[in-house]
Backbone as a ProteinNet text record, in pm:
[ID]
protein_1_A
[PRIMARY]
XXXXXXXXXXXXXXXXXXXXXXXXXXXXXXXXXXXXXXXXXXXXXXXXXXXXXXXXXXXXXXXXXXXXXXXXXXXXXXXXXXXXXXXXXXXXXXXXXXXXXXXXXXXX
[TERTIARY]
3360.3	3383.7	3405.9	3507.1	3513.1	3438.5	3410.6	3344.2	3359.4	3488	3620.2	3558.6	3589.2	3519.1	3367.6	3271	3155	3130.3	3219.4	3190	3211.5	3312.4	3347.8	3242.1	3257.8	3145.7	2962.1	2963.4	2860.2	2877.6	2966.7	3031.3	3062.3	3077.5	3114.6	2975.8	2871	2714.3	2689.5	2633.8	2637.8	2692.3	2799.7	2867.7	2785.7	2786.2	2766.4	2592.1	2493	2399.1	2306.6	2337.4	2294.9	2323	2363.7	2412.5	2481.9	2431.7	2532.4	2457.1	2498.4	2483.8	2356.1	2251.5	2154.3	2242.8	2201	2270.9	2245.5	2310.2	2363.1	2210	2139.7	2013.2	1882	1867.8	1823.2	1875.4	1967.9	1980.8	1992.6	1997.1	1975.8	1764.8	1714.4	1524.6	1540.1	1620.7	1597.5	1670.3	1781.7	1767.2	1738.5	1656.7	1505.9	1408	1358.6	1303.2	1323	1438.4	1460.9	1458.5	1522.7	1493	1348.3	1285.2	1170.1	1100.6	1120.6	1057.8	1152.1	1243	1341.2	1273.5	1216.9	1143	981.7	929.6	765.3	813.7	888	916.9	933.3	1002.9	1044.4	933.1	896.3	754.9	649.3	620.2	532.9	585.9	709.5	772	780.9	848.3	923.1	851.1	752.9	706.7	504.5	492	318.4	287.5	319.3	206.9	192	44.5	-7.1	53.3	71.8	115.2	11.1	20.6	-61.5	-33	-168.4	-90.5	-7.1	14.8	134.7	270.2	301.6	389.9	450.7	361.8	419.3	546.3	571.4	633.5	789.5	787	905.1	1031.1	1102.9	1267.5	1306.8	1365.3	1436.1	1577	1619.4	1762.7	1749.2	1682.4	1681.6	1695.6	1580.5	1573.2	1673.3	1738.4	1896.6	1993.1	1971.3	2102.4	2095.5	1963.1	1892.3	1944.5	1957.3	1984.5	2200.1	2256	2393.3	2383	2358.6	2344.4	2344	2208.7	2247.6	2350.3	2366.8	2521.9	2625.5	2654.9	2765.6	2772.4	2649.6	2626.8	2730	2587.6	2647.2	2821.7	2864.4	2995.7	3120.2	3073.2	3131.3	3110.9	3015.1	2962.7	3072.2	3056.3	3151.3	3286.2	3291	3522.8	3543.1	3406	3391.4	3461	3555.1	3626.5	3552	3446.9	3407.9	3451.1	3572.3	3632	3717.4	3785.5	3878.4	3733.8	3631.7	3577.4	3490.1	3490	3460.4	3519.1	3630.1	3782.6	3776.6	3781.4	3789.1	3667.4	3566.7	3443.2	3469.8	3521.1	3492.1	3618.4	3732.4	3803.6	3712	3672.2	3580.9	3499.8	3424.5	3305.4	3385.8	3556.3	3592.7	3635.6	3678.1	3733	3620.9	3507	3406	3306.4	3253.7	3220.9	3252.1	3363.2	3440.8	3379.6	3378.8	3316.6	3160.3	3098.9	2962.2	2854.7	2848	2744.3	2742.1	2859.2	2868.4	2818.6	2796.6	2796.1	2645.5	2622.4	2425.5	2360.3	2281.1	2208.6	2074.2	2030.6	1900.7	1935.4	2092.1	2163.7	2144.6	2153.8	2172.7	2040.2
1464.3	1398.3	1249.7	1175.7	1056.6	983.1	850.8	741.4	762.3	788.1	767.2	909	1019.5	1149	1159.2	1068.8	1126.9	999.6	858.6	797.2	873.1	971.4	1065.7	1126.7	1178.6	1292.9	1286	1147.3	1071.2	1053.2	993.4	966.6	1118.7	1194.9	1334.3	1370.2	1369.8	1416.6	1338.8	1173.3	1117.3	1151.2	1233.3	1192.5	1358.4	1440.4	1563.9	1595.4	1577.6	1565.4	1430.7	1338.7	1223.7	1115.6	1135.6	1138.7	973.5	901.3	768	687.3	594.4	529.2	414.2	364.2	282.8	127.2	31.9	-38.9	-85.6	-214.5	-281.5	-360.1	-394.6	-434.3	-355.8	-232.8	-127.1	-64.8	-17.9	45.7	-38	-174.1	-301.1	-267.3	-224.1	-242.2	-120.4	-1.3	136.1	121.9	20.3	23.7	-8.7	-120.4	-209.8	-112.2	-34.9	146.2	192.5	250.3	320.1	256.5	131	64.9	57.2	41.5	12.3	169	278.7	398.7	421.8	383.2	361.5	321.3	194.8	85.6	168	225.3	301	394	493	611.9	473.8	446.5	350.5	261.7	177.4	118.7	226.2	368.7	486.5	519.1	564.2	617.4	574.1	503.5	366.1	242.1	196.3	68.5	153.9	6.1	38.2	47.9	93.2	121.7	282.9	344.4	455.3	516	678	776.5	787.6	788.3	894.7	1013.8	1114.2	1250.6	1254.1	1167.6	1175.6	1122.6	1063.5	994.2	1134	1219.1	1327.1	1369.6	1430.4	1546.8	1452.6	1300.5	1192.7	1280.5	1265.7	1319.7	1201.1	1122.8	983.1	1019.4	1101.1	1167.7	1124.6	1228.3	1219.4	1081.6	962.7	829	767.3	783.8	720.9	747.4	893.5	950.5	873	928.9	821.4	652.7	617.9	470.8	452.5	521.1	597.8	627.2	684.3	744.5	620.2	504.7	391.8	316.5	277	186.9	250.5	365.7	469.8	435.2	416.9	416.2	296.2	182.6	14.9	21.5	46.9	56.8	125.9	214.5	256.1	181.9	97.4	38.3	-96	-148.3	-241.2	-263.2	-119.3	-127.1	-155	-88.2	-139	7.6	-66.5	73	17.6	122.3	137.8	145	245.9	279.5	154.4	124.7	-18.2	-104.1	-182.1	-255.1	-252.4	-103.4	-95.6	-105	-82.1	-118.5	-308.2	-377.1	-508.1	-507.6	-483.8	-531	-486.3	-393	-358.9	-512.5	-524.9	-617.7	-780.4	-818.4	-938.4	-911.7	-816.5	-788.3	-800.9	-748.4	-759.6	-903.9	-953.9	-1081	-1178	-1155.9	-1237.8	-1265.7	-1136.6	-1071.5	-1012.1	-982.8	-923.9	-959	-1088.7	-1130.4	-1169.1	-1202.5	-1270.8	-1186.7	-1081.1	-959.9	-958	-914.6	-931	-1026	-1126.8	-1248.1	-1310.5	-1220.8	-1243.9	-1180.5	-1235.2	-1238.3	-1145.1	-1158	-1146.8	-979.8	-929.2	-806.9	-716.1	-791.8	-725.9	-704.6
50.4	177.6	149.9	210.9	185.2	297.5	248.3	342.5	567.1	474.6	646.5	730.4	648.7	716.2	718.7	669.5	692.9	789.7	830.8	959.2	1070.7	1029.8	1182.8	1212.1	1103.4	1115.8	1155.4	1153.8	1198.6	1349.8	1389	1506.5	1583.5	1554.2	1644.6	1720.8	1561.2	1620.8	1702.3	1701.9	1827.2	1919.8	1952.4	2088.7	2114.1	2027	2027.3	2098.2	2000.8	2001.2	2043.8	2006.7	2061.5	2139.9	2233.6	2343.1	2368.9	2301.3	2279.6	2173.5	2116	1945.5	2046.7	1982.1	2011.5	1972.8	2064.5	2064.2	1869.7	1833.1	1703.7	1709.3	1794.3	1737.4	1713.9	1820.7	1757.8	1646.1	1602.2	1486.2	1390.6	1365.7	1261	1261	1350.8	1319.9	1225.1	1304.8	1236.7	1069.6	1088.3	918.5	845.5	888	786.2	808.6	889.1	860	779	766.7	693.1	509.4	481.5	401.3	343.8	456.6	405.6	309.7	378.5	353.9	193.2	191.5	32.6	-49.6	-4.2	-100.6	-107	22.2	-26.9	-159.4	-155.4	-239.3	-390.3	-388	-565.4	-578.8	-496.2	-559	-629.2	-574.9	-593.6	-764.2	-720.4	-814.3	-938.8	-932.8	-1038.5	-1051.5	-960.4	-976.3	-1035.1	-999.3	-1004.1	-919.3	-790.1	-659.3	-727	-696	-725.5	-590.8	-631.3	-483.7	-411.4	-299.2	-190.6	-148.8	-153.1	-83.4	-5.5	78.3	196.5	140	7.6	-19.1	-90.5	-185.2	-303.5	-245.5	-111.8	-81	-40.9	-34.9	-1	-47.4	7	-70.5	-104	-187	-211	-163.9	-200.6	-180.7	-12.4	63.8	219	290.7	210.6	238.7	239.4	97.1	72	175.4	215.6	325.1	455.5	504.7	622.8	645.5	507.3	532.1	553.7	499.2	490.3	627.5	706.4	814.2	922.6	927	974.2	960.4	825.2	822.8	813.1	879.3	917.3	1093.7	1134.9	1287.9	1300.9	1237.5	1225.9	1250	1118.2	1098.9	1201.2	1265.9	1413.2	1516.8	1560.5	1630.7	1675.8	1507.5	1501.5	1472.8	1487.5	1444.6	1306.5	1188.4	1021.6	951.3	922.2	818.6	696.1	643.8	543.2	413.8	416.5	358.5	252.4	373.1	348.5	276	413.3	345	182.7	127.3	-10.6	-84.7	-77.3	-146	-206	-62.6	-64.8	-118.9	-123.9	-164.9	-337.3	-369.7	-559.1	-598.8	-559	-560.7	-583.5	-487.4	-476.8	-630.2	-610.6	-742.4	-854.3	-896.9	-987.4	-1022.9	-930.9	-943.5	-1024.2	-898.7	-954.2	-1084.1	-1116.7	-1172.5	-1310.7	-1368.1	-1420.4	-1575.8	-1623.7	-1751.6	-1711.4	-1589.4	-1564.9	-1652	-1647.9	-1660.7	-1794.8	-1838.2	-1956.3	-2120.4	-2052.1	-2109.1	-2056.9	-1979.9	-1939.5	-2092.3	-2127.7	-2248.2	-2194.8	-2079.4	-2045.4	-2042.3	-1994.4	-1986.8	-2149	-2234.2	-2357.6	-2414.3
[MASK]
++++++++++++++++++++++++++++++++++++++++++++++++++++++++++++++++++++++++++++++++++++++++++++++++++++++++++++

């Protein structure tokens, strides 16, 4: 599925099931939510915070989608072709970028 079809496809269920998109400042809280529950699972995981029984059963996968799911909303909301804007965005990164990383020492 590309970017473009899973904004639709985001956009259909809303109209389908959820009966209209929460406005651009509610779903901006819900995606520092969702962010945040990203960041509980990898601190557990990957960092040094110890798990809690309630943390074991986390999907990270699900969290990640969840947050995809908001800036899919976002991005309808605001007339954001995703699609396009990742395009322009690997462009910028190459431009910028292109030798920086490389040539980081702290990288090697």
């Amino acid at each position: 599925m590309t970017i473009n079809e899973a904004q639709e496809r985001v956009d259909q269920w809303i109209k389908t099931y959820g009966v209209r998109y929460f406005n651009e400042l509610t779903n901006m809280a819900i995606l520092s939510e969702e962010v945040g529950e990203v960041a509980r699972i990898i601190a557990r995981r990957y960092g040094e915070q110890s798990c809690k029984p309630s943390d074991e059963d986390k999907d990270l996968g699900d969290e990640l989608a969840d947050v995809l799911w908001v800036v899919m909303c976002l991005a309808n909301q605001t007339g954001v072709d995703l699609d396009a804007a990742l395009e322009r965005n690997f462009a910028k990164k190459t431009q910028r970028d292109s030798h920086r990383h490389q040539k980081n020492e702290k990288l090697k």
